[in-house]
N, C-alpha and C positions, 0 to 999 in steps of 0.2 A: 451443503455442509451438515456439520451433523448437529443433534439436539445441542452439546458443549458447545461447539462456537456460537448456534442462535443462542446461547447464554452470555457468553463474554463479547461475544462484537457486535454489534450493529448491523446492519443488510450494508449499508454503504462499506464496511470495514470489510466485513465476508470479499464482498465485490472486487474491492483494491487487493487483499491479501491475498484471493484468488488469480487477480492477474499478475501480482508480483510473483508469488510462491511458483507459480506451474514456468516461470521460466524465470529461475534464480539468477542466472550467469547473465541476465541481459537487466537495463535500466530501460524505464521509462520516461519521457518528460510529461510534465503538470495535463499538457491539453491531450498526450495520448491516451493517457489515466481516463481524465474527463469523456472522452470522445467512446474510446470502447468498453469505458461502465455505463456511461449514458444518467448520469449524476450530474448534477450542478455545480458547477464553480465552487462557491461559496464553498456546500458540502464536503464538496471534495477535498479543497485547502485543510480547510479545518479537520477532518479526520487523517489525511497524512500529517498534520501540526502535532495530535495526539499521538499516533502512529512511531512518529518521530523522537516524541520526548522519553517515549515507552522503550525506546532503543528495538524495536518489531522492526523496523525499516531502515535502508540507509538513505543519503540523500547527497547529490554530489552536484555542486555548481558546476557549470559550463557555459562561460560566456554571462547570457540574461536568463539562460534554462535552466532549473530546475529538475535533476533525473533521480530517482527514485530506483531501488530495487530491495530486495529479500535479502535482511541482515541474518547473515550466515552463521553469528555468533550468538543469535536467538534461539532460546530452549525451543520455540515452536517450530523453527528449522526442519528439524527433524521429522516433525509430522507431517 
């Protein structure tokens, strides 16, 4: 990513916004997040919590899961 995002996000944020962003049409759940950033639990909750309040991401229950993808109506979208 470029010098701007190591300014505004985290390595973990980069990480997650990178696997959201590069495939917007599709969601993820919590442990596929965790599993192909290779991030911590913990870590991870907590920065899609932030993620989330930020309106950066969407989040969609299903069942007991958790899926996640690239809020479309995000100024960053575009980038």
């Amino acid at each position: 990513m470029s010098r701007l995002a190591d300014a505004l996000f985290t390595t973990t944020q980069q990480n997650v916004l990178g696997l959201l962003y590069s495939s917007p049409e599709r969601s993820f759940y919590t442990k596929q997040i965790i599993r192909t950033t290779g991030m911590g639990v913990a870590t991870i909750k907590r920065e899609l919590d932030r993620m989330l309040a930020a309106g950066i991401i969407d989040m969609t229950k299903l069942g007991n899961q958790h899926h996640y993808q690239a809020n479309k109506s995000c100024p960053i979208y575009e980038e």
